[in-house]
CHARMM internal coordinates of N, CA and C (Angstrom, degrees):
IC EDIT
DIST 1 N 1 CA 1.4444
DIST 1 CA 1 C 1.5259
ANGL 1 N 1 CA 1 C 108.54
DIST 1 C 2 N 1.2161
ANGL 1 CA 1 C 2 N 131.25
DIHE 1 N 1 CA 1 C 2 N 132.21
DIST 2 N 2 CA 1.3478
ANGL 1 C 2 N 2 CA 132.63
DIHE 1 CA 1 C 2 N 2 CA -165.17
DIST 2 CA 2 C 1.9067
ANGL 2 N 2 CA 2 C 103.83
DIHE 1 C 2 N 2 CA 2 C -98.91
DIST 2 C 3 N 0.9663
ANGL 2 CA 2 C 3 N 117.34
DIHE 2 N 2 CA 2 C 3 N 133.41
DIST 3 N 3 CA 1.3744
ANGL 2 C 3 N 3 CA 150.48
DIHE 2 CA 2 C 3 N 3 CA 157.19
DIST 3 CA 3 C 1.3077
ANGL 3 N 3 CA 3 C 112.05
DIHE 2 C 3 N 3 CA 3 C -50.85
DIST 3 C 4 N 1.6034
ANGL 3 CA 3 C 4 N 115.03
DIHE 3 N 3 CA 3 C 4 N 161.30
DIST 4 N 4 CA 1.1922
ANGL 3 C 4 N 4 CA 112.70
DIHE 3 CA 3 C 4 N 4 CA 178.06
DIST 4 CA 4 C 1.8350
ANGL 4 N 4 CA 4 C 88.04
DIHE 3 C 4 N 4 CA 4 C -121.59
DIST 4 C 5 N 1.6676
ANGL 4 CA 4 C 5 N 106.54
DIHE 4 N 4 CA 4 C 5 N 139.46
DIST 5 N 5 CA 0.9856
ANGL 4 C 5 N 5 CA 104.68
DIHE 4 CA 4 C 5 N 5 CA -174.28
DIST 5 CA 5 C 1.5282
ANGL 5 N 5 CA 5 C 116.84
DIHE 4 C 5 N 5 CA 5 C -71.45
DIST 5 C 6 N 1.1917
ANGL 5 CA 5 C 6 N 122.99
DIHE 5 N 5 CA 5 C 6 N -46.50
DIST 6 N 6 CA 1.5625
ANGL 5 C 6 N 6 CA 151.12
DIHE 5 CA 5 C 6 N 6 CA 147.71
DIST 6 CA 6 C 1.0236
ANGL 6 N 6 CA 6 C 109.97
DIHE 5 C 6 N 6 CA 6 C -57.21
DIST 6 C 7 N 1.6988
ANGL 6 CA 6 C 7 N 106.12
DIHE 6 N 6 CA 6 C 7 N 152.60
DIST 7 N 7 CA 1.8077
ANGL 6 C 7 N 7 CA 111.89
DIHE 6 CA 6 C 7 N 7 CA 154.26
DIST 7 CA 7 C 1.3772
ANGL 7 N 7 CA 7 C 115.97
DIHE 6 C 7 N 7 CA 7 C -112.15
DIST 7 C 8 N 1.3448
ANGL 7 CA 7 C 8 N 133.20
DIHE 7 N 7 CA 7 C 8 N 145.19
DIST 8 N 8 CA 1.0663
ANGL 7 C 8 N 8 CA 140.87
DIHE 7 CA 7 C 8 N 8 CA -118.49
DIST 8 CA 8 C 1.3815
ANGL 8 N 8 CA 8 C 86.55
DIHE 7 C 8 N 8 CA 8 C -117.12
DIST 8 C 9 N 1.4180
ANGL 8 CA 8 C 9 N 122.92
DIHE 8 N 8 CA 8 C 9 N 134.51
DIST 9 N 9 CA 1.4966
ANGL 8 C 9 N 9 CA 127.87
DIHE 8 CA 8 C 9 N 9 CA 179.31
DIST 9 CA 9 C 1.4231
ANGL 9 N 9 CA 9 C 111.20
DIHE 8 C 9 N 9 CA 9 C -57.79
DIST 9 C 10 N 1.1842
ANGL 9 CA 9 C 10 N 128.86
DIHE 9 N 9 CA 9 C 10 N 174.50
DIST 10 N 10 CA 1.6598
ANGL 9 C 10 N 10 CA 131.70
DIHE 9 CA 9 C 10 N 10 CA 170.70
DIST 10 CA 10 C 0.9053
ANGL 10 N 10 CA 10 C 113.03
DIHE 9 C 10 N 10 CA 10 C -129.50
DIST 10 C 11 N 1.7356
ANGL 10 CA 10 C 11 N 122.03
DIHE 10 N 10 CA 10 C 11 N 23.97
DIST 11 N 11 CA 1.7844
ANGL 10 C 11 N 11 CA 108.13
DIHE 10 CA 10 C 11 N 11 CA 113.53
DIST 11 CA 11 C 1.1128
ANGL 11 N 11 CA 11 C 141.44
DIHE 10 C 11 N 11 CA 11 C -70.44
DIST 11 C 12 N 1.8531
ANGL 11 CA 11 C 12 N 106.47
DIHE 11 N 11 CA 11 C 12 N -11.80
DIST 12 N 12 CA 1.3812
ANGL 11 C 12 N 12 CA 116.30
DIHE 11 CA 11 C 12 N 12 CA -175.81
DIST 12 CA 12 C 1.3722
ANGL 12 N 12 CA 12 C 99.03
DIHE 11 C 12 N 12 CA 12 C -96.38
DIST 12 C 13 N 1.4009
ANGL 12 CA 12 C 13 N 139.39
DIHE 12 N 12 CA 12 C 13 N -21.08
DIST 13 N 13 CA 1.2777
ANGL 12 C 13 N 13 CA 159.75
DIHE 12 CA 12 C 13 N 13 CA 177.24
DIST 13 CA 13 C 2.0838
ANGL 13 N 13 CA 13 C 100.66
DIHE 12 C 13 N 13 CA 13 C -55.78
DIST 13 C 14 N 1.5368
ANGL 13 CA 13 C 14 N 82.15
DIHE 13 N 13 CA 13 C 14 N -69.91
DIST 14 N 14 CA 1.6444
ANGL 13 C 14 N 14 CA 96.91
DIHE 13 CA 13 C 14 N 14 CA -179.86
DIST 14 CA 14 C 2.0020
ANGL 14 N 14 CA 14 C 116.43
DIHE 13 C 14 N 14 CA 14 C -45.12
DIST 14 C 15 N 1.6945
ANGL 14 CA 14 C 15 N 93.72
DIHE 14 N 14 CA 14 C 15 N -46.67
DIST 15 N 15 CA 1.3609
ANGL 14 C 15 N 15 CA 83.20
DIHE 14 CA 14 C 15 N 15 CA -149.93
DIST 15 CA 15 C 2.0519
ANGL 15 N 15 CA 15 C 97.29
DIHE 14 C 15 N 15 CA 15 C -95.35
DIST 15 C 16 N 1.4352
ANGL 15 CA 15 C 16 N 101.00
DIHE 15 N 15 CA 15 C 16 N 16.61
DIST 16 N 16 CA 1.3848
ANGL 15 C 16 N 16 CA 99.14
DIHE 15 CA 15 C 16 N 16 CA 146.02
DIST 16 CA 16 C 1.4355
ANGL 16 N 16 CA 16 C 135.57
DIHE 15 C 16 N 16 CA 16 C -93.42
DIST 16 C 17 N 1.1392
ANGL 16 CA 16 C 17 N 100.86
DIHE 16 N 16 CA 16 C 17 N 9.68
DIST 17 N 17 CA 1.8991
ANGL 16 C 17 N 17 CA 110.49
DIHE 16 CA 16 C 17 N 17 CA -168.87
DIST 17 CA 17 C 1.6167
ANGL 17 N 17 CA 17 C 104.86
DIHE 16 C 17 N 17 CA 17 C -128.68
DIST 17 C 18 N 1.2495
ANGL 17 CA 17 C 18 N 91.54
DIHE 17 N 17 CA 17 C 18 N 2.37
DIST 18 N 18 CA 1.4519
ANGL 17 C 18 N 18 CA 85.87
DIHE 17 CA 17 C 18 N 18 CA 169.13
DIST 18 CA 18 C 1.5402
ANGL 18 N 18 CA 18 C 143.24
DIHE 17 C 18 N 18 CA 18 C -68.74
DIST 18 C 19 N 1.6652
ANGL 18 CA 18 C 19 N 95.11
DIHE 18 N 18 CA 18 C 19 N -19.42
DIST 19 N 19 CA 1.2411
ANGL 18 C 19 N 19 CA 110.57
DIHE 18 CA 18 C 19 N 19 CA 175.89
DIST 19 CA 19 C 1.3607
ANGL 19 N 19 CA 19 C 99.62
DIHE 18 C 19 N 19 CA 19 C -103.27
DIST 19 C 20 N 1.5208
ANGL 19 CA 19 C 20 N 142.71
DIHE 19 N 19 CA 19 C 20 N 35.82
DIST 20 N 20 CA 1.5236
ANGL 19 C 20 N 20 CA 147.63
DIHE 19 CA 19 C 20 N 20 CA 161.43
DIST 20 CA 20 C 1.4653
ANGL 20 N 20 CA 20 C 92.66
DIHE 19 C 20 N 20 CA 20 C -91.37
DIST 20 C 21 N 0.6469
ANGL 20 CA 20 C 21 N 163.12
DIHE 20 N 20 CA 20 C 21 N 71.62
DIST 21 N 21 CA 1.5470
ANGL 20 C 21 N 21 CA 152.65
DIHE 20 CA 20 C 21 N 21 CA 125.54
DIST 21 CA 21 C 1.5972
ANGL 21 N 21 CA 21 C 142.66
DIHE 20 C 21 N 21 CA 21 C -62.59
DIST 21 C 22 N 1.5319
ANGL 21 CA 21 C 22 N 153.55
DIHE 21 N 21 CA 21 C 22 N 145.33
DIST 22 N 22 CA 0.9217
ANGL 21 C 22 N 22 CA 118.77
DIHE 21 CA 21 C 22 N 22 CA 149.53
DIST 22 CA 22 C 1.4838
ANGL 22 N 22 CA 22 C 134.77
DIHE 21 C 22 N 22 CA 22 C -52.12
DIST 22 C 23 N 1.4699
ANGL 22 CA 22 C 23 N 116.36
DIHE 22 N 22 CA 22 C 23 N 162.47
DIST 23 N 23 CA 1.7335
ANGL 22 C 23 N 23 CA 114.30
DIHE 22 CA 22 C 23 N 23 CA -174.92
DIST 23 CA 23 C 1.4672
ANGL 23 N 23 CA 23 C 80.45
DIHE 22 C 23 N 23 CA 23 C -114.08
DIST 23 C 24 N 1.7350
ANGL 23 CA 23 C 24 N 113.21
DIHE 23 N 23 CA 23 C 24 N 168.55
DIST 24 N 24 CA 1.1331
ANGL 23 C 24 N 24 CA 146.61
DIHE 23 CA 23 C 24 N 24 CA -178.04
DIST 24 CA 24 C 1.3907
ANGL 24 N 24 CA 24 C 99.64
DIHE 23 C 24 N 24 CA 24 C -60.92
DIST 24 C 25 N 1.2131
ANGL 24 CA 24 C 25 N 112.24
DIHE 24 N 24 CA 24 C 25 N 134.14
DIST 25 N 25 CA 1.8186
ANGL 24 C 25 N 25 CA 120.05
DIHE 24 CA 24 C 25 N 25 CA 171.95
DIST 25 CA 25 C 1.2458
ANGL 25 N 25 CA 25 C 103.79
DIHE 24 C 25 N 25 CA 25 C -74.86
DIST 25 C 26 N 1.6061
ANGL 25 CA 25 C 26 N 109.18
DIHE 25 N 25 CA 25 C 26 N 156.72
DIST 26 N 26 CA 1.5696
ANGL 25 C 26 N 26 CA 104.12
DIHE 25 CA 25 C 26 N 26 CA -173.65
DIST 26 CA 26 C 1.7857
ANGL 26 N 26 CA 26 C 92.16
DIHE 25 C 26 N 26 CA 26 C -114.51
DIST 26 C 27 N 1.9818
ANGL 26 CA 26 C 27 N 93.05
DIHE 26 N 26 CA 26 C 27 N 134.38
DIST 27 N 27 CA 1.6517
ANGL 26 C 27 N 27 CA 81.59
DIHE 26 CA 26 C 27 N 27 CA 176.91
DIST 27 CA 27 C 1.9871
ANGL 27 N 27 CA 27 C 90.52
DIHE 26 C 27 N 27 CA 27 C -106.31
DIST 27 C 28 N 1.5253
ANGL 27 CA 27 C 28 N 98.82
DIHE 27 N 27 CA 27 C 28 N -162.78
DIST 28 N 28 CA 1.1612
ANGL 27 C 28 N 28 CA 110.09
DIHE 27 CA 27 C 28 N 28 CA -175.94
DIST 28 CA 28 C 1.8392
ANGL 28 N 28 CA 28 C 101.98
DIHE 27 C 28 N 28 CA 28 C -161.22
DIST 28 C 29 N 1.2270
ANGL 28 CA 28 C 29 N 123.22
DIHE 28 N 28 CA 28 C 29 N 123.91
DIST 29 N 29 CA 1.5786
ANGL 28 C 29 N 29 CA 133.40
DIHE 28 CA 28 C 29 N 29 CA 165.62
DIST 29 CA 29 C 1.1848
ANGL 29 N 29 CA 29 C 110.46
DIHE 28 C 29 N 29 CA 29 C -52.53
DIST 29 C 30 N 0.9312
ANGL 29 CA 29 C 30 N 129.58
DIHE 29 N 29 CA 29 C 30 N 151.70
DIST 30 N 30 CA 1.5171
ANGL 29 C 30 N 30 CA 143.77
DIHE 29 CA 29 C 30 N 30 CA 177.85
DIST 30 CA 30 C 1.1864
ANGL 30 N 30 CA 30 C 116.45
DIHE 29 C 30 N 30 CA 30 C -93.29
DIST 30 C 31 N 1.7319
ANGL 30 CA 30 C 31 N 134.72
DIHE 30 N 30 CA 30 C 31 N 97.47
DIST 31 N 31 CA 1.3990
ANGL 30 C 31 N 31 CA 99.39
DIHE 30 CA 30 C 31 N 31 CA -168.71
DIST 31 CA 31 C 1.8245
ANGL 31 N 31 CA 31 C 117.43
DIHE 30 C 31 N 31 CA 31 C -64.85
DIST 31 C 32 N 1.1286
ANGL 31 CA 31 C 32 N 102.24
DIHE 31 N 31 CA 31 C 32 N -29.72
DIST 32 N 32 CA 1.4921
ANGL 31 C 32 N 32 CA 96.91
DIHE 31 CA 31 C 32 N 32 CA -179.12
DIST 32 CA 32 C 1.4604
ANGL 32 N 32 CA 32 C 124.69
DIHE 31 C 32 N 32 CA 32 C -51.45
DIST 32 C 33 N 1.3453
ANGL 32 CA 32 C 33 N 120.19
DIHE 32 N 32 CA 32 C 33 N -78.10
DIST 33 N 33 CA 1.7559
ANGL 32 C 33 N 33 CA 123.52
DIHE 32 CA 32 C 33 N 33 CA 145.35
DIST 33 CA 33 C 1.3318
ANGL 33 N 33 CA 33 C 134.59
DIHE 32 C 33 N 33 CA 33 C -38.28
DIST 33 C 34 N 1.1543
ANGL 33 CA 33 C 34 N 115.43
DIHE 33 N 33 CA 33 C 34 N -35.51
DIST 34 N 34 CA 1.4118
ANGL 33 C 34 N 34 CA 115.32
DIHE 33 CA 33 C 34 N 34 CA -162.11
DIST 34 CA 34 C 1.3532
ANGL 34 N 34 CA 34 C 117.95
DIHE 33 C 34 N 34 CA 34 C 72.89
DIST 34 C 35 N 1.1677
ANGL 34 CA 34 C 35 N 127.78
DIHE 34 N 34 CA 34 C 35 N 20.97
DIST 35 N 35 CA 1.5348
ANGL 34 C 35 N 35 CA 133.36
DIHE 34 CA 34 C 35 N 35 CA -162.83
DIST 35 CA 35 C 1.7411
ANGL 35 N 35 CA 35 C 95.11
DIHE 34 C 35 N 35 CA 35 C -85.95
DIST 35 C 36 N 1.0409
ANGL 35 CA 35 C 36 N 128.62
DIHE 35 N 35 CA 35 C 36 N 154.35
DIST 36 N 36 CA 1.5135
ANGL 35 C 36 N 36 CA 133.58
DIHE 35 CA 35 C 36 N 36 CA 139.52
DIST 36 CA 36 C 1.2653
ANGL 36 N 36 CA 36 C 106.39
DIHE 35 C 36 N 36 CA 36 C -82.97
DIST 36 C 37 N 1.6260
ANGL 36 CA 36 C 37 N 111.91
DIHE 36 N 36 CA 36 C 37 N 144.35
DIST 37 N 37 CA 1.0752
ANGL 36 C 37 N 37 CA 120.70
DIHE 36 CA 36 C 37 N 37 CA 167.12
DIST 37 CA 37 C 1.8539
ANGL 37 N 37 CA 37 C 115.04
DIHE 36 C 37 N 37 CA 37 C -149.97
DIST 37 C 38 N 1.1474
ANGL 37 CA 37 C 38 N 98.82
DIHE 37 N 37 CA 37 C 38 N -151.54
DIST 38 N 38 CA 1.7777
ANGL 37 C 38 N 38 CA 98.03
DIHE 37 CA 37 C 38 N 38 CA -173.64
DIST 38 CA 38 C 1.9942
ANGL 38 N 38 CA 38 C 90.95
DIHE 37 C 38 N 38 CA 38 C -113.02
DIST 38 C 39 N 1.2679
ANGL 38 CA 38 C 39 N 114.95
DIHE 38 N 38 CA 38 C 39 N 153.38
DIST 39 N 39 CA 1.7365
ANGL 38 C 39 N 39 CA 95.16
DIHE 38 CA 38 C 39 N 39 CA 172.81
DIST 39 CA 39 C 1.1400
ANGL 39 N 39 CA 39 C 117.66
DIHE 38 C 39 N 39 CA 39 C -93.85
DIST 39 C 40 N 1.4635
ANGL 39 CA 39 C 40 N 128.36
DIHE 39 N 39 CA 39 C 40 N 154.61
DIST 40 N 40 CA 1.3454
ANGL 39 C 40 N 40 CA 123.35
DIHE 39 CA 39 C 40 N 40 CA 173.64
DIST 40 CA 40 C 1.7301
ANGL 40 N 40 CA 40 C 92.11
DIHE 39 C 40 N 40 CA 40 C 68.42
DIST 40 C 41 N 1.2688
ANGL 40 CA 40 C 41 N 108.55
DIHE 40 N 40 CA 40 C 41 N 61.97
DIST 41 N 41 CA 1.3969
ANGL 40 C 41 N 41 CA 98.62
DIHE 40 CA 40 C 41 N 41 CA 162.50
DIST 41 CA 41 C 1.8996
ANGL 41 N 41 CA 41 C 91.96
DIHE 40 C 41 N 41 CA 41 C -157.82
DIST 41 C 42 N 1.4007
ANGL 41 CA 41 C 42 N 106.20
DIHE 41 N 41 CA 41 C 42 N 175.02
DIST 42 N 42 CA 1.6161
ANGL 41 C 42 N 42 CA 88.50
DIHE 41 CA 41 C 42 N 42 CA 171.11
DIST 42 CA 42 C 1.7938
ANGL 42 N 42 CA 42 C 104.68
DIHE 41 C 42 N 42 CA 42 C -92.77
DIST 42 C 43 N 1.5462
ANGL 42 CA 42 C 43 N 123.18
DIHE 42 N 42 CA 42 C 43 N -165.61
DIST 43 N 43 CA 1.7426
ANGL 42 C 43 N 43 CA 106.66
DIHE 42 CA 42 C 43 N 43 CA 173.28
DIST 43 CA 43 C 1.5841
ANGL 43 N 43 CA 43 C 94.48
DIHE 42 C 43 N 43 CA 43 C -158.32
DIST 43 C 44 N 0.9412
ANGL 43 CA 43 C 44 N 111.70
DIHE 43 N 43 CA 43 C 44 N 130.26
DIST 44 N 44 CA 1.6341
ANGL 43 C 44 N 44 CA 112.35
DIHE 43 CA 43 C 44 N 44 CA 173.49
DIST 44 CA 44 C 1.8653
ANGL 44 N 44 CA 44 C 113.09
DIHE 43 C 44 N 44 CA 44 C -89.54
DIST 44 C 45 N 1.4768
ANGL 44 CA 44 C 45 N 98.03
DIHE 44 N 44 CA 44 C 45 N 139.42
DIST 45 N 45 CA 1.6286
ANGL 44 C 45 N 45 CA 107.44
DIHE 44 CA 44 C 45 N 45 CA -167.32
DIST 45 CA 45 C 1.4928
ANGL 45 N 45 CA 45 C 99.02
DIHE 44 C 45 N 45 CA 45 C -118.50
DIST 45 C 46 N 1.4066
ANGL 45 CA 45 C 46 N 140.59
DIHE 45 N 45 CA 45 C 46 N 95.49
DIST 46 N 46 CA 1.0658
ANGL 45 C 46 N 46 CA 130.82
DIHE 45 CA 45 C 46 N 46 CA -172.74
DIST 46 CA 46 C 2.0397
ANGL 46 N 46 CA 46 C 105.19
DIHE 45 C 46 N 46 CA 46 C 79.67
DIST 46 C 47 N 1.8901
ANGL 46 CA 46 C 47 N 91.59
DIHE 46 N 46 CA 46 C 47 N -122.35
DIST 47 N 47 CA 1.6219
ANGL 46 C 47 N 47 CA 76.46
DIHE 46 CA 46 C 47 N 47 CA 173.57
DIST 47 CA 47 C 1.6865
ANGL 47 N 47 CA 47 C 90.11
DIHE 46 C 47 N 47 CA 47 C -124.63
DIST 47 C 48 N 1.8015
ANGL 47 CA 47 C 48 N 126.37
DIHE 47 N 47 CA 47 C 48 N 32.61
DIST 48 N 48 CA 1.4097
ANGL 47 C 48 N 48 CA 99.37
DIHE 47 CA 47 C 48 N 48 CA 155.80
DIST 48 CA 48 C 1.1849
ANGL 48 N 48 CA 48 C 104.49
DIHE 47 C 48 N 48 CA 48 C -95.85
DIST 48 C 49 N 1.6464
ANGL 48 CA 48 C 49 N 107.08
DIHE 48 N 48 CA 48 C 49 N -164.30
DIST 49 N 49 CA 1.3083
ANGL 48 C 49 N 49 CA 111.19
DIHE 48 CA 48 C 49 N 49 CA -142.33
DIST 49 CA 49 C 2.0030
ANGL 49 N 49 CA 49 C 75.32
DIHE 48 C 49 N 49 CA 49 C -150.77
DIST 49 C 50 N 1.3469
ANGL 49 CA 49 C 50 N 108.39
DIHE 49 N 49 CA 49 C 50 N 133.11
DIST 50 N 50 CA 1.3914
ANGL 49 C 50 N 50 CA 107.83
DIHE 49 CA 49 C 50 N 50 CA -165.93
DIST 50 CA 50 C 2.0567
ANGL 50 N 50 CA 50 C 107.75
DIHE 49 C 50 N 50 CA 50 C -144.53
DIST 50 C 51 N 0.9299
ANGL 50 CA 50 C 51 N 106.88
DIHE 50 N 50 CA 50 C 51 N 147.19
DIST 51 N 51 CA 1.9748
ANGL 50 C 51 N 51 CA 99.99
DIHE 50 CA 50 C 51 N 51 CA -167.83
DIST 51 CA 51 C 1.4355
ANGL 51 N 51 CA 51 C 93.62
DIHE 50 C 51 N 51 CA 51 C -154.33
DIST 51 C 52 N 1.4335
ANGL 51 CA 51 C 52 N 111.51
DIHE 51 N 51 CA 51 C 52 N 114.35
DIST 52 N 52 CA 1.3173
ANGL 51 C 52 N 52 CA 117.88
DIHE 51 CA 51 C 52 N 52 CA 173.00
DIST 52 CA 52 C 2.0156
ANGL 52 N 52 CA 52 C 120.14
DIHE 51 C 52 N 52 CA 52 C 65.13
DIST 52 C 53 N 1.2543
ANGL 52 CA 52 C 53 N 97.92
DIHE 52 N 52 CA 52 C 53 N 36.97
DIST 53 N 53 CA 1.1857
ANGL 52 C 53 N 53 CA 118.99
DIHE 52 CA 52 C 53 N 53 CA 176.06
DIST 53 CA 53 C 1.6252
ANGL 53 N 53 CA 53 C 116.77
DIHE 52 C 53 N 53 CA 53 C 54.16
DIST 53 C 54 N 1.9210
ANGL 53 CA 53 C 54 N 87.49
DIHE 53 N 53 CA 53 C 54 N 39.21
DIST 54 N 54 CA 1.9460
ANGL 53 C 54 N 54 CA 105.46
DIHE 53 CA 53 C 54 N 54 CA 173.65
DIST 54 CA 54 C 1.2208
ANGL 54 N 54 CA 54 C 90.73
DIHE 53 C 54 N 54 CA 54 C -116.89
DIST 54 C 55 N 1.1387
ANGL 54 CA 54 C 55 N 112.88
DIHE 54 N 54 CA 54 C 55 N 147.33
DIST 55 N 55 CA 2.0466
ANGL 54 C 55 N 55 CA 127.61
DIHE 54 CA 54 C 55 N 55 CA 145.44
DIST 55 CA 55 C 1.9024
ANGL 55 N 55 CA 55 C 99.49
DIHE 54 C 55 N 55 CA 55 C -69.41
DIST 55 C 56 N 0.9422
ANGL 55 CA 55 C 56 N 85.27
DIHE 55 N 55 CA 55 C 56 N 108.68
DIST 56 N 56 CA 1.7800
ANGL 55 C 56 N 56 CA 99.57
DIHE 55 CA 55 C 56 N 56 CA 170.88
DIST 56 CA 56 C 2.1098
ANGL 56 N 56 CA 56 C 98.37
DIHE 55 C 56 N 56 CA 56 C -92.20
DIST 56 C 57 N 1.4790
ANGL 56 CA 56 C 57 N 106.49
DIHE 56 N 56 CA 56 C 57 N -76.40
DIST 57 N 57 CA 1.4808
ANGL 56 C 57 N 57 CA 95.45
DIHE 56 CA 56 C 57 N 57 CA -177.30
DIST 57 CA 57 C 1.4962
ANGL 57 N 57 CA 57 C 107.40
DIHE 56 C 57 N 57 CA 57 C -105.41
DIST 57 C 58 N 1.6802
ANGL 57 CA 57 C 58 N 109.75
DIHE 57 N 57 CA 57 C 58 N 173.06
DIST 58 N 58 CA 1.3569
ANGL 57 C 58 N 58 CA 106.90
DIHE 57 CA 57 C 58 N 58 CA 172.97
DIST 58 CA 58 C 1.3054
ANGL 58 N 58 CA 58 C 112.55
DIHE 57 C 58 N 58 CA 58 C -152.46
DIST 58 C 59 N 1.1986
ANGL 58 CA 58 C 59 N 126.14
DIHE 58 N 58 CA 58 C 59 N 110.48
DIST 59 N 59 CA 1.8391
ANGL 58 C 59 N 59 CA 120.28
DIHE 58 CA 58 C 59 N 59 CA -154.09
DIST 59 CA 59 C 1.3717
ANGL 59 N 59 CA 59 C 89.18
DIHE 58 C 59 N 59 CA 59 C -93.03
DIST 59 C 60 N 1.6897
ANGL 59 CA 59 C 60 N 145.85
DIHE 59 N 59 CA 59 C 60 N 10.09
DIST 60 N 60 CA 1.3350
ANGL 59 C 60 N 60 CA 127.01
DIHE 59 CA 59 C 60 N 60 CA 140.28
DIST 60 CA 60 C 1.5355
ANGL 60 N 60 CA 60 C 116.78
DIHE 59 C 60 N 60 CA 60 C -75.52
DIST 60 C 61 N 1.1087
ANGL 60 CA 60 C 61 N 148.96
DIHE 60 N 60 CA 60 C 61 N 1.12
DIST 61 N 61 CA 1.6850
ANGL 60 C 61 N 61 CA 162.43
DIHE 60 CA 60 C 61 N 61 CA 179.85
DIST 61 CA 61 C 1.3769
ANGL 61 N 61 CA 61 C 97.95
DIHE 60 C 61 N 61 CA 61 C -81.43
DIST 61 C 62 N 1.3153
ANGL 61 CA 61 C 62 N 117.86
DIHE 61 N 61 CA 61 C 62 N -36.04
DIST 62 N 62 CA 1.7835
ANGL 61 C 62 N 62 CA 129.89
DIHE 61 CA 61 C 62 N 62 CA -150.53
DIST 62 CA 62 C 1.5760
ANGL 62 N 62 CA 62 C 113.83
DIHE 61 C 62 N 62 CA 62 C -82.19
END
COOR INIT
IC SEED 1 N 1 CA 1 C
IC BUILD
């Protein structure tokens, strides 16, 4: 496996990682609520609790 004879400055370090970044999260509206949310995540509306445009919990039921 070959070596680097040198070590590589960390400006040259930096301005290869520059394009490592996070990208923008993708949200998505709910048609039911209208809520924004994150996808594939669950999202609370008030105090239910909703996943894939179901009511999973509901702390008025309780």
């Amino acid at each position: 496996m070959p070596n680097p004879k040198r070590r590589h400055s960390k400006t040259r370090t930096m301005k290869r990682r520059t394009h490592q970044r996070a990208g923008v999260p993708t949200v998505t509206t709910d048609a039911n609520t209208g809520e924004v949310h994150l996808r594939h995540r669950a999202y609370k509306v008030g105090d239910d609790l909703y996943y894939n445009g179901k009511l999973l919990v509901s702390k008025s039921a309780e």
